[in-house]
PyMOL Python script that loads the backbone (N, CA, C, O; Angstrom):
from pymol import cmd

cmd.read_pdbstr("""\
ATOM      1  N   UNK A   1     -42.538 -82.028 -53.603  1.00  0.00           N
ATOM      2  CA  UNK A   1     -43.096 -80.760 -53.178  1.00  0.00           C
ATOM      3  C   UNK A   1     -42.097 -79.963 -52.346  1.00  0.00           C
ATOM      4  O   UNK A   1     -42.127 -78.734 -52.412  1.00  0.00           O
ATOM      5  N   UNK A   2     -41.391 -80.461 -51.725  1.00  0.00           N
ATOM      6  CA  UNK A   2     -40.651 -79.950 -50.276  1.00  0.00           C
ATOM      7  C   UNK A   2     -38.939 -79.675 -51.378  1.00  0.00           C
ATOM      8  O   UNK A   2     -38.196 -78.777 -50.983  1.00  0.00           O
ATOM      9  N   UNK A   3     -38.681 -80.164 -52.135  1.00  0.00           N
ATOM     10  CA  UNK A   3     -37.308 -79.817 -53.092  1.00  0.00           C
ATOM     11  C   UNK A   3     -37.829 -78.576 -53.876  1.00  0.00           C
ATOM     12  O   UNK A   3     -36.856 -78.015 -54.381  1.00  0.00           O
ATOM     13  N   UNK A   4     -38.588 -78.157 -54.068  1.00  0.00           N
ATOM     14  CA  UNK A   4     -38.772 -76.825 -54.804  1.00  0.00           C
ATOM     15  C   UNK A   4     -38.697 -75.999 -54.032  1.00  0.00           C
ATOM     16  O   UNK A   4     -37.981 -75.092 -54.457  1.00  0.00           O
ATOM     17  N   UNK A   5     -39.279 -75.721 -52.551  1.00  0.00           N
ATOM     18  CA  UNK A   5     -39.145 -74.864 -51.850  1.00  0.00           C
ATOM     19  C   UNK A   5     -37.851 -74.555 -51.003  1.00  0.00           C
ATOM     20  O   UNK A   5     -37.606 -73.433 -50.560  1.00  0.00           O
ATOM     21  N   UNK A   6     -36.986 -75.742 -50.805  1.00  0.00           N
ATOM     22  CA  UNK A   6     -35.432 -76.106 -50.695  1.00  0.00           C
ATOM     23  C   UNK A   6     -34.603 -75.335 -51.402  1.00  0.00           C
ATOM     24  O   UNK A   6     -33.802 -74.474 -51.038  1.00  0.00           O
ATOM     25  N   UNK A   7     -35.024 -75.936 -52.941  1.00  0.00           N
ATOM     26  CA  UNK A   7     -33.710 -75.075 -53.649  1.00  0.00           C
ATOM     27  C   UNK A   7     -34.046 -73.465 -53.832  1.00  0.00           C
ATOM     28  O   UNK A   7     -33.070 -72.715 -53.812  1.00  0.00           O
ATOM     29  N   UNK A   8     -35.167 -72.966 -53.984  1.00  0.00           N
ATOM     30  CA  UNK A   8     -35.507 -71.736 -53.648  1.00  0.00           C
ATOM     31  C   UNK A   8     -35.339 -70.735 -52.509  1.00  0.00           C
ATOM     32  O   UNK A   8     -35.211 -69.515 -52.611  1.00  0.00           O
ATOM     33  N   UNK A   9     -35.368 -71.562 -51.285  1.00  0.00           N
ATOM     34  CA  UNK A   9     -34.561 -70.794 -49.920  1.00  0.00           C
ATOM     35  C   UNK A   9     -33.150 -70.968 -50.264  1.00  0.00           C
ATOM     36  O   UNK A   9     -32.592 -69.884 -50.092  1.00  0.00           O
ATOM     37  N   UNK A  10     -32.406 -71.775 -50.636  1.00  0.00           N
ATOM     38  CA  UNK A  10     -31.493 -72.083 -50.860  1.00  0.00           C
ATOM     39  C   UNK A  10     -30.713 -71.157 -51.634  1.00  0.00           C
ATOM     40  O   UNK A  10     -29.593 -70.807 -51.262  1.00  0.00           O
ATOM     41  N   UNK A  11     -31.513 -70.539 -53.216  1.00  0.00           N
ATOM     42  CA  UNK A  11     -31.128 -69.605 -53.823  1.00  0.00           C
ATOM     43  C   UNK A  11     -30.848 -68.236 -53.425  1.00  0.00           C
ATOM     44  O   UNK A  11     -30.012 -67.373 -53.692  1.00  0.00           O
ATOM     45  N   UNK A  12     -31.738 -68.352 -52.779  1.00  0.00           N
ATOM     46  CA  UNK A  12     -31.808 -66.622 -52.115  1.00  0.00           C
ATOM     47  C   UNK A  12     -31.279 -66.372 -51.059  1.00  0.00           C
ATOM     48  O   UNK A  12     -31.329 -65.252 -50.550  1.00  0.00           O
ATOM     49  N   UNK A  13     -30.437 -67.773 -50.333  1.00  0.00           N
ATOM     50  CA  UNK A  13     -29.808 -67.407 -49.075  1.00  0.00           C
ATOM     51  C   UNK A  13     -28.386 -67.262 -49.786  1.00  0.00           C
ATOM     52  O   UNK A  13     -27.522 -66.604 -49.206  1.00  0.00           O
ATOM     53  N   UNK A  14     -28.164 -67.739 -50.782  1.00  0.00           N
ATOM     54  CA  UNK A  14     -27.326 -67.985 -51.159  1.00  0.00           C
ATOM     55  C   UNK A  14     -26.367 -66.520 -51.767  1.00  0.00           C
ATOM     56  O   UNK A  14     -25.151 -66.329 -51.782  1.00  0.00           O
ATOM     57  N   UNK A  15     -27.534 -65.643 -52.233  1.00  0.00           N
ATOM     58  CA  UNK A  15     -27.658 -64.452 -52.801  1.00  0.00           C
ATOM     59  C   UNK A  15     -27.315 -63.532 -52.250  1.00  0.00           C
ATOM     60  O   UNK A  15     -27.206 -62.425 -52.777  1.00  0.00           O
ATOM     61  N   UNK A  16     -27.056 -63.810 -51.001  1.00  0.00           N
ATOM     62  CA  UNK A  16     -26.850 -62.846 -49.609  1.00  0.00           C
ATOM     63  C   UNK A  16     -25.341 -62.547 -49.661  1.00  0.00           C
ATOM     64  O   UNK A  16     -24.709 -61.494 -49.578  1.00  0.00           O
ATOM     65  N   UNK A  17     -24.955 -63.920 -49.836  1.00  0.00           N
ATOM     66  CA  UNK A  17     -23.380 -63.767 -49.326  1.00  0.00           C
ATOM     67  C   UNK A  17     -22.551 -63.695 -50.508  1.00  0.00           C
ATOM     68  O   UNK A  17     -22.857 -64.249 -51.563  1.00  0.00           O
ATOM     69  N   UNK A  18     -21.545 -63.041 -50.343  1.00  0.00           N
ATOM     70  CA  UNK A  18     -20.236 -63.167 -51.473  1.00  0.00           C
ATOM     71  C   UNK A  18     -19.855 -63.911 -51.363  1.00  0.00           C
ATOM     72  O   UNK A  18     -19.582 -64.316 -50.233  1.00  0.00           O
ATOM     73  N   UNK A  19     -19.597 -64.549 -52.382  1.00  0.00           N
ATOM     74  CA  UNK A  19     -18.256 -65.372 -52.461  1.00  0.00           C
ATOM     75  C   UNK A  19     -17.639 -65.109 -53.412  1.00  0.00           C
ATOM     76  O   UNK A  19     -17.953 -64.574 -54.476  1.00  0.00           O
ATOM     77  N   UNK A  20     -16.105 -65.756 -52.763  1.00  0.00           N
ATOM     78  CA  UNK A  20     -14.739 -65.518 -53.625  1.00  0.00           C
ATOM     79  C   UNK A  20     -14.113 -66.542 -53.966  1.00  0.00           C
ATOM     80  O   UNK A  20     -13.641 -67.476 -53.318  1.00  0.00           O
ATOM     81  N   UNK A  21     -14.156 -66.195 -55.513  1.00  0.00           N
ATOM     82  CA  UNK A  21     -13.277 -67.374 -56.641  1.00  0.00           C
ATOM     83  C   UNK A  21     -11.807 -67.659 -55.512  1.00  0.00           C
ATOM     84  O   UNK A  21     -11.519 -66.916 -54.573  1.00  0.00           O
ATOM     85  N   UNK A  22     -11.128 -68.772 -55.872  1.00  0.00           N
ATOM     86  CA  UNK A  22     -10.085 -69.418 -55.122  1.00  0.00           C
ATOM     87  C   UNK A  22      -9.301 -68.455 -56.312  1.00  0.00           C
ATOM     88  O   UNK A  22      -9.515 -68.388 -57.523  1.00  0.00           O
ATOM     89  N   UNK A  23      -8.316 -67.749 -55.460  1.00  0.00           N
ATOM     90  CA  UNK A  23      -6.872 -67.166 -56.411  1.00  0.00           C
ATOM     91  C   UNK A  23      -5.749 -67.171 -55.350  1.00  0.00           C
ATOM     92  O   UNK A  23      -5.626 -67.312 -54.133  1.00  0.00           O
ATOM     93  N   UNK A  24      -5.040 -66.958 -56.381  1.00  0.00           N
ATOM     94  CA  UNK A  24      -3.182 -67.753 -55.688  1.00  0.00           C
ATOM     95  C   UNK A  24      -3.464 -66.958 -53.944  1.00  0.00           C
ATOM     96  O   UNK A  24      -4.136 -65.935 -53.812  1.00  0.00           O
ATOM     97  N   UNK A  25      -3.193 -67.256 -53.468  1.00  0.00           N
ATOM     98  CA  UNK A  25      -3.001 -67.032 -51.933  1.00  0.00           C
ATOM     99  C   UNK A  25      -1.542 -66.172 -51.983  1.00  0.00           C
ATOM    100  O   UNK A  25      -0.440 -66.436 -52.465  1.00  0.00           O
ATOM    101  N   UNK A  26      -2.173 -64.826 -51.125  1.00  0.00           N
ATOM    102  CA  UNK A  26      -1.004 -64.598 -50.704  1.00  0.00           C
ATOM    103  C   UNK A  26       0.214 -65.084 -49.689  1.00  0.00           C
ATOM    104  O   UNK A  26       0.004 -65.683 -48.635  1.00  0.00           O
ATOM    105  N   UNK A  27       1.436 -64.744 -50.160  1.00  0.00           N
ATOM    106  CA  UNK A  27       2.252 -65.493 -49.648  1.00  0.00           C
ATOM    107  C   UNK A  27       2.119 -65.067 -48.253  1.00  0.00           C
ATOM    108  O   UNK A  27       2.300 -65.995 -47.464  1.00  0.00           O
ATOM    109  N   UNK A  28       1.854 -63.927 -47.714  1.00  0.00           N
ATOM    110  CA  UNK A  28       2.268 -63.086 -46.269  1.00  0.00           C
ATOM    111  C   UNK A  28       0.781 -64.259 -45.689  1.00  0.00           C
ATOM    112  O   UNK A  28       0.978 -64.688 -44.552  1.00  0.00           O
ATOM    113  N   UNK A  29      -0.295 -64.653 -46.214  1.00  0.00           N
ATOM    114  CA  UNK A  29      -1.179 -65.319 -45.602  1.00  0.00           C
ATOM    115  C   UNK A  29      -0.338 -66.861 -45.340  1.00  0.00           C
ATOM    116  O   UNK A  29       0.267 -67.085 -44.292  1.00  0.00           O
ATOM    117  N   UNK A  30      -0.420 -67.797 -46.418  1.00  0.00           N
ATOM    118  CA  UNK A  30       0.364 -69.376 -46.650  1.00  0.00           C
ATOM    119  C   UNK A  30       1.285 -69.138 -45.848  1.00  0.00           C
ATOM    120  O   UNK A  30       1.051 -69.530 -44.705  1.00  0.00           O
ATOM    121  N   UNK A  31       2.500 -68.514 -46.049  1.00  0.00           N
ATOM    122  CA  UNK A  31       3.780 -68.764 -45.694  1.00  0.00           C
ATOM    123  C   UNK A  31       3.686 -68.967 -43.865  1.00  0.00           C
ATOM    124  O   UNK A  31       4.200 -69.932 -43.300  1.00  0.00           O
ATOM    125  N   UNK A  32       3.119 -68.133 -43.313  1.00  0.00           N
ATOM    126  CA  UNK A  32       3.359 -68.382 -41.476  1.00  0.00           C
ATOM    127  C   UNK A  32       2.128 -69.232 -41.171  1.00  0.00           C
ATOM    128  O   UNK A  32       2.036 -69.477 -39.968  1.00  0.00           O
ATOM    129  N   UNK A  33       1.205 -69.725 -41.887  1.00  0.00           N
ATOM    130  CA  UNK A  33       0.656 -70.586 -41.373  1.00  0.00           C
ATOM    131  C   UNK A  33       0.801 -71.866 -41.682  1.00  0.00           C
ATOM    132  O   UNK A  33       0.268 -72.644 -40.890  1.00  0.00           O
ATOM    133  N   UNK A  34       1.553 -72.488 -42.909  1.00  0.00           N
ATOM    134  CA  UNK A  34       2.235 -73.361 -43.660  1.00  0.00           C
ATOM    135  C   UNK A  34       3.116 -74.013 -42.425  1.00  0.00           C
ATOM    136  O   UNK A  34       3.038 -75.132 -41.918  1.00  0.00           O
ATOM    137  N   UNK A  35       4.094 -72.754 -42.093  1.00  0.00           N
ATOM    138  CA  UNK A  35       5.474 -72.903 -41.211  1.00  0.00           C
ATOM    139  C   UNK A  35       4.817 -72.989 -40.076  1.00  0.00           C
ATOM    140  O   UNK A  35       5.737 -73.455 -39.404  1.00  0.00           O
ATOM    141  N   UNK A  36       3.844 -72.892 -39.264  1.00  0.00           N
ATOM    142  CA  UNK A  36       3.311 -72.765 -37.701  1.00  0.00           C
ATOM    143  C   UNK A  36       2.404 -74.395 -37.492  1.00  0.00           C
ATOM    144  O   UNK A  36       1.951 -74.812 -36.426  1.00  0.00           O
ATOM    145  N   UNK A  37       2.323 -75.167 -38.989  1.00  0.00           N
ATOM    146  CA  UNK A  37       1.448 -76.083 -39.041  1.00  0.00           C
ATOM    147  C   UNK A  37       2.190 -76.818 -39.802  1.00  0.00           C
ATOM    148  O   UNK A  37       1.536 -77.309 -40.722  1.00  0.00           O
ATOM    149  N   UNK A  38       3.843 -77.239 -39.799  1.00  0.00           N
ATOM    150  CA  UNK A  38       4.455 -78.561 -40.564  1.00  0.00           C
ATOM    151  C   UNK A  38       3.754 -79.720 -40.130  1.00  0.00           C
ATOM    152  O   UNK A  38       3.164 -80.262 -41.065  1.00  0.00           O
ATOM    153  N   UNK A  39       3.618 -80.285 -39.031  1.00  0.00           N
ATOM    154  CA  UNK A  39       3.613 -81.351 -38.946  1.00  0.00           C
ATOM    155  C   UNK A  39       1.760 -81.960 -39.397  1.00  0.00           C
ATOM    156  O   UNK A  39       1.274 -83.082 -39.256  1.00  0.00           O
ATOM    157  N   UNK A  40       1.167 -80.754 -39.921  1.00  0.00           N
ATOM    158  CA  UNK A  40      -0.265 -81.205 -40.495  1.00  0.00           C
ATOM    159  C   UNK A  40       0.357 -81.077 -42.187  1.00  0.00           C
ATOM    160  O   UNK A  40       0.194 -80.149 -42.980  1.00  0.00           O
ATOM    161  N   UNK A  41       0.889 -81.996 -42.314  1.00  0.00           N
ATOM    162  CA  UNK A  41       0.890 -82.366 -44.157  1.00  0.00           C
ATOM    163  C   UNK A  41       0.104 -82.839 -45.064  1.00  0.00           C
ATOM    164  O   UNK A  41       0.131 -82.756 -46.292  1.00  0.00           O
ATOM    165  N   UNK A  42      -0.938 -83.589 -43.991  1.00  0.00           N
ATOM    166  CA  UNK A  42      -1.907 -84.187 -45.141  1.00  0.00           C
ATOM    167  C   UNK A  42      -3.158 -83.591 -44.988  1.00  0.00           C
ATOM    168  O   UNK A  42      -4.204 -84.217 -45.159  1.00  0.00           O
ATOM    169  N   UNK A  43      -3.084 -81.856 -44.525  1.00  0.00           N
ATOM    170  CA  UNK A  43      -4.142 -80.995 -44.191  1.00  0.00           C
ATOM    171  C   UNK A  43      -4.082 -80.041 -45.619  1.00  0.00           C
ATOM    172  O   UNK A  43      -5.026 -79.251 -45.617  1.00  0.00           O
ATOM    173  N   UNK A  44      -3.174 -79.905 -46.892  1.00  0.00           N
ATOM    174  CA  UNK A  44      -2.773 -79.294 -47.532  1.00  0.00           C
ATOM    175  C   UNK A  44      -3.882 -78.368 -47.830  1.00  0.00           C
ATOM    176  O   UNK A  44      -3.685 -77.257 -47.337  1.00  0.00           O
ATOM    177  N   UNK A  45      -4.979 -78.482 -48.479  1.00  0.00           N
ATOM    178  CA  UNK A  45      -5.955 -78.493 -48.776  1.00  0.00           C
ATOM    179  C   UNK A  45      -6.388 -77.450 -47.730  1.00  0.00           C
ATOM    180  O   UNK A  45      -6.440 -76.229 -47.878  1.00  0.00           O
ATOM    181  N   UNK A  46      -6.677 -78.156 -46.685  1.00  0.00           N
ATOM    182  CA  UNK A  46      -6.903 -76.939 -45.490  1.00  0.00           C
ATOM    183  C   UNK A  46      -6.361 -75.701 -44.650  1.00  0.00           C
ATOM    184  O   UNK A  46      -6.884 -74.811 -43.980  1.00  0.00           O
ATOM    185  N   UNK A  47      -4.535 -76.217 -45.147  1.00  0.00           N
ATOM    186  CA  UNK A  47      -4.482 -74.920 -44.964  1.00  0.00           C
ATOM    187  C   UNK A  47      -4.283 -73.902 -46.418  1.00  0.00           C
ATOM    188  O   UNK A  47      -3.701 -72.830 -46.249  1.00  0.00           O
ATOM    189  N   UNK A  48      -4.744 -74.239 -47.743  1.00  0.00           N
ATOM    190  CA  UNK A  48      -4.752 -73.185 -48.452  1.00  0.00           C
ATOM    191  C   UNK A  48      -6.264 -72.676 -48.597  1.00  0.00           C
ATOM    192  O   UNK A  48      -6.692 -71.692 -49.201  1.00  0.00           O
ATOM    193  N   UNK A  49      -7.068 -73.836 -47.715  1.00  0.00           N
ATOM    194  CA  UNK A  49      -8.593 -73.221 -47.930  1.00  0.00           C
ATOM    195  C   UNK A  49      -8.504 -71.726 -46.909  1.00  0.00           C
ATOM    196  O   UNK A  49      -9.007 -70.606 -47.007  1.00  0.00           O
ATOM    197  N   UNK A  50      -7.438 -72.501 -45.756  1.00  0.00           N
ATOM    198  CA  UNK A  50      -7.340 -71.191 -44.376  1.00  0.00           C
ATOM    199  C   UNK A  50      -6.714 -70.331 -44.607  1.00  0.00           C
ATOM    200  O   UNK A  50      -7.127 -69.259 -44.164  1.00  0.00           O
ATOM    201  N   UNK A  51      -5.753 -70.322 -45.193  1.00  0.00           N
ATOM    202  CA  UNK A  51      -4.682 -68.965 -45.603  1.00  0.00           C
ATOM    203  C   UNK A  51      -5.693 -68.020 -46.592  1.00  0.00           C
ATOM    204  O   UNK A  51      -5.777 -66.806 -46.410  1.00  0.00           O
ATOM    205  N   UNK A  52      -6.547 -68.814 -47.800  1.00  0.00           N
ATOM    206  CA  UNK A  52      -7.271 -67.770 -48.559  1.00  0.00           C
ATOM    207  C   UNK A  52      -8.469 -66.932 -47.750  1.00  0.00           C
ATOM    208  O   UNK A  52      -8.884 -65.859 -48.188  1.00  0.00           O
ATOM    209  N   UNK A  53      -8.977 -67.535 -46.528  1.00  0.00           N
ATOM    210  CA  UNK A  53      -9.790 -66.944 -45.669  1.00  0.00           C
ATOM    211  C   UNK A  53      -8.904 -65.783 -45.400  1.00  0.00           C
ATOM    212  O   UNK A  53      -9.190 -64.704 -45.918  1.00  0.00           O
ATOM    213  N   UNK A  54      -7.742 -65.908 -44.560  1.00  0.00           N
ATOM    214  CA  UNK A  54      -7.052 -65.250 -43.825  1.00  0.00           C
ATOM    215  C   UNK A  54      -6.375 -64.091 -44.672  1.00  0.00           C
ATOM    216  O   UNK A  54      -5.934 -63.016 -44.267  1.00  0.00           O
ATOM    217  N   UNK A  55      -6.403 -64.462 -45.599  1.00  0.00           N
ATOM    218  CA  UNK A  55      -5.461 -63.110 -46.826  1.00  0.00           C
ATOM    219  C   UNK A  55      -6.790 -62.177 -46.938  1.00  0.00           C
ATOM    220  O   UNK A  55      -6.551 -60.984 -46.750  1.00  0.00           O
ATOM    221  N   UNK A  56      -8.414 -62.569 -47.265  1.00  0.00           N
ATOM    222  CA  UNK A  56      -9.172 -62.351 -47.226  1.00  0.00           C
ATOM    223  C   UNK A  56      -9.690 -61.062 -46.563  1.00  0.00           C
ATOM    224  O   UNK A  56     -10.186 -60.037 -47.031  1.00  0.00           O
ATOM    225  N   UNK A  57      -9.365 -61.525 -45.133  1.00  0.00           N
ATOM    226  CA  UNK A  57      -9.624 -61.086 -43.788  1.00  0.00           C
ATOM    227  C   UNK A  57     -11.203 -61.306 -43.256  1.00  0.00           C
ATOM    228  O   UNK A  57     -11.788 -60.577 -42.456  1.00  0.00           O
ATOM    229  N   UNK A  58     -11.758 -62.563 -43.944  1.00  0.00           N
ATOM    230  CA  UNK A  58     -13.322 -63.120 -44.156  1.00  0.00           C
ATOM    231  C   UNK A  58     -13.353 -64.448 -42.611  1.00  0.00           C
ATOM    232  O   UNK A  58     -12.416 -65.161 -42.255  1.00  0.00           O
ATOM    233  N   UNK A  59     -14.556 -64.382 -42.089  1.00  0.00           N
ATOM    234  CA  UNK A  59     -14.440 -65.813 -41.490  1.00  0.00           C
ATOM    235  C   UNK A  59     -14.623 -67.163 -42.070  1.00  0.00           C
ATOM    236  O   UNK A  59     -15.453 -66.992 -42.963  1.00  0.00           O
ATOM    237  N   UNK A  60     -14.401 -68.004 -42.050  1.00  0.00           N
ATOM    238  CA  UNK A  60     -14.569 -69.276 -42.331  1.00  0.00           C
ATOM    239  C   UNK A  60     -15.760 -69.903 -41.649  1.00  0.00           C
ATOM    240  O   UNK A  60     -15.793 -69.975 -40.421  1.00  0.00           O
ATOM    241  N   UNK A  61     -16.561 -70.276 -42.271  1.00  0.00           N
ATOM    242  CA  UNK A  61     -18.134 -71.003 -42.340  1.00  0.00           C
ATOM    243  C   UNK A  61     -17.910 -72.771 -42.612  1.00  0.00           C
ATOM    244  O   UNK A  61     -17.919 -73.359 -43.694  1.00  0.00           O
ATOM    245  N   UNK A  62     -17.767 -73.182 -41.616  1.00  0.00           N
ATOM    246  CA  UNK A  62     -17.622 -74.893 -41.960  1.00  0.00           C
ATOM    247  C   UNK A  62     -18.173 -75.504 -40.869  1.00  0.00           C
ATOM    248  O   UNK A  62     -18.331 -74.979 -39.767  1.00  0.00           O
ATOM    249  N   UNK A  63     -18.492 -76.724 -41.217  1.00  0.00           N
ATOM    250  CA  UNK A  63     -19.206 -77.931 -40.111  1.00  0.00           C
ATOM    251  C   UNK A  63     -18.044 -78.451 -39.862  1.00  0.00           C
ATOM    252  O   UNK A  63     -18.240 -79.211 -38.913  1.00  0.00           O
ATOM    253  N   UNK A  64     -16.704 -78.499 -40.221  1.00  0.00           N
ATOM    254  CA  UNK A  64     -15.822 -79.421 -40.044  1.00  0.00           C
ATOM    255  C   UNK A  64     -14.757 -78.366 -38.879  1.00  0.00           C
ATOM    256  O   UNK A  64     -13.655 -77.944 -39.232  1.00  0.00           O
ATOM    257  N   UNK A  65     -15.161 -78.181 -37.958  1.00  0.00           N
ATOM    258  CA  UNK A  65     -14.263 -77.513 -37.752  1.00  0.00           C
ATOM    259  C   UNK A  65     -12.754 -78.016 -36.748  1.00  0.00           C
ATOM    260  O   UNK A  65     -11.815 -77.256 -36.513  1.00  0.00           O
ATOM    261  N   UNK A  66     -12.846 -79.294 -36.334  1.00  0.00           N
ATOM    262  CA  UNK A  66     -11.593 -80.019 -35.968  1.00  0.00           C
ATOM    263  C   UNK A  66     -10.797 -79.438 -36.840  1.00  0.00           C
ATOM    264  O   UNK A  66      -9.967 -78.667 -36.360  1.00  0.00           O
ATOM    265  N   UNK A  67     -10.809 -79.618 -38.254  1.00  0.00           N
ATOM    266  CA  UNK A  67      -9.199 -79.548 -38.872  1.00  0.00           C
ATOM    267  C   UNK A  67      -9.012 -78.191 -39.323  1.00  0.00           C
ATOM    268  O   UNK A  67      -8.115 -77.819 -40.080  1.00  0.00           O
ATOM    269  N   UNK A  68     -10.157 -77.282 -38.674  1.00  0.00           N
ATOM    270  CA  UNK A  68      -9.364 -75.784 -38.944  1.00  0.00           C
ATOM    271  C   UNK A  68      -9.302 -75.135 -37.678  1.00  0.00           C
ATOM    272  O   UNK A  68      -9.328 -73.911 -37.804  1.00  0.00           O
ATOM    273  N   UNK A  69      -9.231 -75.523 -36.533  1.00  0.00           N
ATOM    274  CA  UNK A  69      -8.491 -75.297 -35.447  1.00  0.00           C
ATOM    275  C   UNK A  69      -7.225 -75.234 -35.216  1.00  0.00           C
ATOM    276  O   UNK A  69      -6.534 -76.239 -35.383  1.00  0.00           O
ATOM    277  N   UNK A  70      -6.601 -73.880 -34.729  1.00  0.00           N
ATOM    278  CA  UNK A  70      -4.844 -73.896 -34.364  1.00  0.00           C
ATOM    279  C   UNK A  70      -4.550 -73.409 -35.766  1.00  0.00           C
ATOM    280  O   UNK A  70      -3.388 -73.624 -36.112  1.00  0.00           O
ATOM    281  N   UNK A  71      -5.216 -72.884 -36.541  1.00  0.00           N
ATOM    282  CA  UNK A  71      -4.699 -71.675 -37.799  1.00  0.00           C
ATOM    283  C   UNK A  71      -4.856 -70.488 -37.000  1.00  0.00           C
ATOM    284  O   UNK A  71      -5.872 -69.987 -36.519  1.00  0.00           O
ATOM    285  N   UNK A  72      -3.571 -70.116 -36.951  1.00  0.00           N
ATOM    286  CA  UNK A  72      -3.387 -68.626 -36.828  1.00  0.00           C
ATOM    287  C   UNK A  72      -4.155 -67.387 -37.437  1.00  0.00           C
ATOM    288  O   UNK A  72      -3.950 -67.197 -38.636  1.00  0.00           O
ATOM    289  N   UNK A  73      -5.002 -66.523 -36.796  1.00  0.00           N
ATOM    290  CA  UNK A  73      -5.552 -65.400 -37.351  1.00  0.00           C
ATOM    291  C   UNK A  73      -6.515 -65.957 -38.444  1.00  0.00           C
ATOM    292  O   UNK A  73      -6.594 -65.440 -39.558  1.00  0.00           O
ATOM    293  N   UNK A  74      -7.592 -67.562 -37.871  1.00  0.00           N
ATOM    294  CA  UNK A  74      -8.267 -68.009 -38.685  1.00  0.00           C
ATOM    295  C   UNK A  74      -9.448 -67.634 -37.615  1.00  0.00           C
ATOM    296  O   UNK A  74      -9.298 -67.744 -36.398  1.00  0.00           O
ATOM    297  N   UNK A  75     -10.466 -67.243 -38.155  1.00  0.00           N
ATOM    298  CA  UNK A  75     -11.870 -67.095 -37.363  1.00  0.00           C
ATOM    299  C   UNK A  75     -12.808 -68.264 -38.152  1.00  0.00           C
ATOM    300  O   UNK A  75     -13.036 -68.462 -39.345  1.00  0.00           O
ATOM    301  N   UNK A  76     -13.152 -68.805 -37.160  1.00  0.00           N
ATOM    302  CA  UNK A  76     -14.322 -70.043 -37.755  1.00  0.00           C
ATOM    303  C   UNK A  76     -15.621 -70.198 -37.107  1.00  0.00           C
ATOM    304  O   UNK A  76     -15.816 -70.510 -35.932  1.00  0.00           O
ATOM    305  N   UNK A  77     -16.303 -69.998 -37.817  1.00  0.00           N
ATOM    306  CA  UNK A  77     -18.277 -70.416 -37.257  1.00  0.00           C
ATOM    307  C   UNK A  77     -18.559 -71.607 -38.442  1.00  0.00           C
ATOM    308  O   UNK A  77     -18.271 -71.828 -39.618  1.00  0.00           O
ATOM    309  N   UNK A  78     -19.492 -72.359 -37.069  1.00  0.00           N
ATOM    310  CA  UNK A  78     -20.408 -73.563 -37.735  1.00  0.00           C
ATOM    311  C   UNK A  78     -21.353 -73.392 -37.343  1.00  0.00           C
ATOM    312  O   UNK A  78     -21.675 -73.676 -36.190  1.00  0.00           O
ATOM    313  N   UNK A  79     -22.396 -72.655 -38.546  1.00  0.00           N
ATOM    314  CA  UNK A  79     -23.638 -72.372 -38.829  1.00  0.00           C
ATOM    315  C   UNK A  79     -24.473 -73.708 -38.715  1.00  0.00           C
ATOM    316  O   UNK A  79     -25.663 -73.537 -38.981  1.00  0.00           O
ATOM    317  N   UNK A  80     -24.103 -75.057 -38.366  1.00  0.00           N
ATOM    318  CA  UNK A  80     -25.182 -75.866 -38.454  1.00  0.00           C
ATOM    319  C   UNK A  80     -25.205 -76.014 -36.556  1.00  0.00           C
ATOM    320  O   UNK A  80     -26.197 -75.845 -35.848  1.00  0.00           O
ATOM    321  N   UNK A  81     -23.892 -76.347 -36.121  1.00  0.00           N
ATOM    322  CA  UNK A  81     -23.643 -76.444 -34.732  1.00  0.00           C
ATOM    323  C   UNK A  81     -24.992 -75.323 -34.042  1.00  0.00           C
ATOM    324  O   UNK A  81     -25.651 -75.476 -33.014  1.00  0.00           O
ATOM    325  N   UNK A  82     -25.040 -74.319 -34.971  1.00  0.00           N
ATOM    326  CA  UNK A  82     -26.277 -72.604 -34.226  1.00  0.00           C
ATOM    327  C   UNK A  82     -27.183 -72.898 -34.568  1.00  0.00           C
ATOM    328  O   UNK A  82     -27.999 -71.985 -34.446  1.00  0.00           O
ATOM    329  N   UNK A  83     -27.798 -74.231 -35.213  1.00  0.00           N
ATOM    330  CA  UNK A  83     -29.430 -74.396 -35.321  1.00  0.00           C
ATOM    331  C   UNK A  83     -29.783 -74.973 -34.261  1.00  0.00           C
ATOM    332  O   UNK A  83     -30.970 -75.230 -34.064  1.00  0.00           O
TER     333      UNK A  83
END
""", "prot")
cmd.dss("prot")
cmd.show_as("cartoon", "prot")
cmd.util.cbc("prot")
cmd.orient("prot")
């Protein structure tokens, strides 16, 4: 009973927000945050999730937010941390 009404809030919250397909990152985004964050190498992942925010000019929405701390010109909210 309670999964039908789930994926249905779910749909329509969902409906609200844009989202954007992953495309090549600009370099002026990657490149100074790549170079400001060598010694996080096995963050790869995170910082091309952060650079595509940042080319964007969008905030970043994550529960994880330890490993996107100390990105340059990265804005981050955790919408679960505000319930």
């Amino acid at each position: 009973m309670r999964k039908p009404r789930i994926r249905l809030c779910s749909t329509a919250f969902l409906k609200i927000f844009l989202s954007q397909p992953l495309r090549p990152v600009q370099p002026e985004a990657y490149g100074p945050l790549r170079a400001a964050n060598r010694s996080r190498s096995r963050d790869a992942l995170d910082k091309l999730i952060a650079s595509h925010a940042v080319s964007l000019g969008v905030i970043l929405v994550t529960n994880n937010e330890a490993d996107f701390r100390g990105y340059a010109k990265l804005t981050i909210e955790n919408w679960v941390s505000q319930v």
